[in-house]
C-alpha positions as CSV (number, residue, x, y, z in Angstrom):
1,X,-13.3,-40.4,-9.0
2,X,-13.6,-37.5,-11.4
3,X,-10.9,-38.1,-14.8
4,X,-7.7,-36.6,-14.4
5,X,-7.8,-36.9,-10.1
6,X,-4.9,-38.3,-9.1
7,X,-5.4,-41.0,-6.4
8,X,-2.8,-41.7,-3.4
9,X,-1.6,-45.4,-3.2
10,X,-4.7,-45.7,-0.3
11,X,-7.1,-44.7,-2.3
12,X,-6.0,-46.8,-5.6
13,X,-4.7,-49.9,-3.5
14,X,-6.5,-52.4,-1.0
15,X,-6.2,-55.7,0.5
16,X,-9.5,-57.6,-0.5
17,X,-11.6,-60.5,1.8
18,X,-9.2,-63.0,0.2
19,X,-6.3,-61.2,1.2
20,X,-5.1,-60.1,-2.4
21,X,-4.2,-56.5,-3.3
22,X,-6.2,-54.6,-5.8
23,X,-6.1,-51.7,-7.8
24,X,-8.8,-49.2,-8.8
25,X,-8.8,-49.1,-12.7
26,X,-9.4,-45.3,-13.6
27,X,-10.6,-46.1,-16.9
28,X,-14.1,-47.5,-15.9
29,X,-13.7,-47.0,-12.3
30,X,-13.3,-51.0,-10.8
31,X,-11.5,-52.9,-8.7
32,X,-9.1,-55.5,-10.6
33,X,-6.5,-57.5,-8.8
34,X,-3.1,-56.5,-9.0
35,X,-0.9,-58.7,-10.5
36,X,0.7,-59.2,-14.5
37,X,-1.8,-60.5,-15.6
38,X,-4.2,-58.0,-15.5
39,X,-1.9,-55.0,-15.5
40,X,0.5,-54.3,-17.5
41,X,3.7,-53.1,-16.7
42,X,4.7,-49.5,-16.5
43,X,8.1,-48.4,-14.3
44,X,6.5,-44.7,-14.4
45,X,4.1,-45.8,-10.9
46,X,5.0,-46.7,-8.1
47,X,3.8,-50.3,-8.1
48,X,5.1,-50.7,-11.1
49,X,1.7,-51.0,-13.2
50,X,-0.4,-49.3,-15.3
51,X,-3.0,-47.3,-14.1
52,X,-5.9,-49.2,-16.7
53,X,-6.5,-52.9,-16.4
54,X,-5.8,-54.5,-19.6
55,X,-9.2,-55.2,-19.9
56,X,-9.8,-51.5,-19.9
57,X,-6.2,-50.8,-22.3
58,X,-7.7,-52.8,-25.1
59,X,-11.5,-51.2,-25.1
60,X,-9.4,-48.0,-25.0
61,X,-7.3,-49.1,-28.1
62,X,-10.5,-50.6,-30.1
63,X,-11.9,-47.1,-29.5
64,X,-9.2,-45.0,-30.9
65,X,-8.3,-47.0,-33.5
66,X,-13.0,-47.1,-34.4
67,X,-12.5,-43.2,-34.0
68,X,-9.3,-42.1,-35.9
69,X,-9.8,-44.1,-39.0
C-alpha cells in the first residue's frame, strides 16, 4: 500500500492458518501478530494499537534520532 493510504480494518486485519489475528505494519509493509507484545498501545485506532510494529517503532526512532543530530 502506497504511504499515507489509509486501510479499512479488512484490509489491515486477518485471521492467520493458526487462527491468530494479524495486523499489516505500514511502516515496512508485513504482517505481525496482533497482540502487546508486538504493538504498542494507542487508544486513537480502533483495535486499540499502533499502526507500526514495535519492531518497525524502534528502526523509525534510531533513524530520526541518526538524522536529526
Amino acid at each position: 500500500m502506497p504511504r499515507g493510504h489509509k486501510l479499512k480494518y479488512e484490509e489491515s486485519h486477518r485471521i492467520n492458518e493458526s487462527g491468530l489475528v494479524e495486523k499489516w505494519c505500514s511502516y515496512e509493509n508485513h504482517w505481525v501478530e496482533m497482540n502487546s507484545k508486538n504493538f504498542y498501545y494507542y487508544k486513537g485506532n480502533s483495535d486499540g494499537f499502533h499502526t507500526y510494529c514495535k519492531a518497525c517503532n524502534i528502526k523509525k526512532s534510531a533513524k530520526r534520532i541518526k538524522d536529526n543530530p
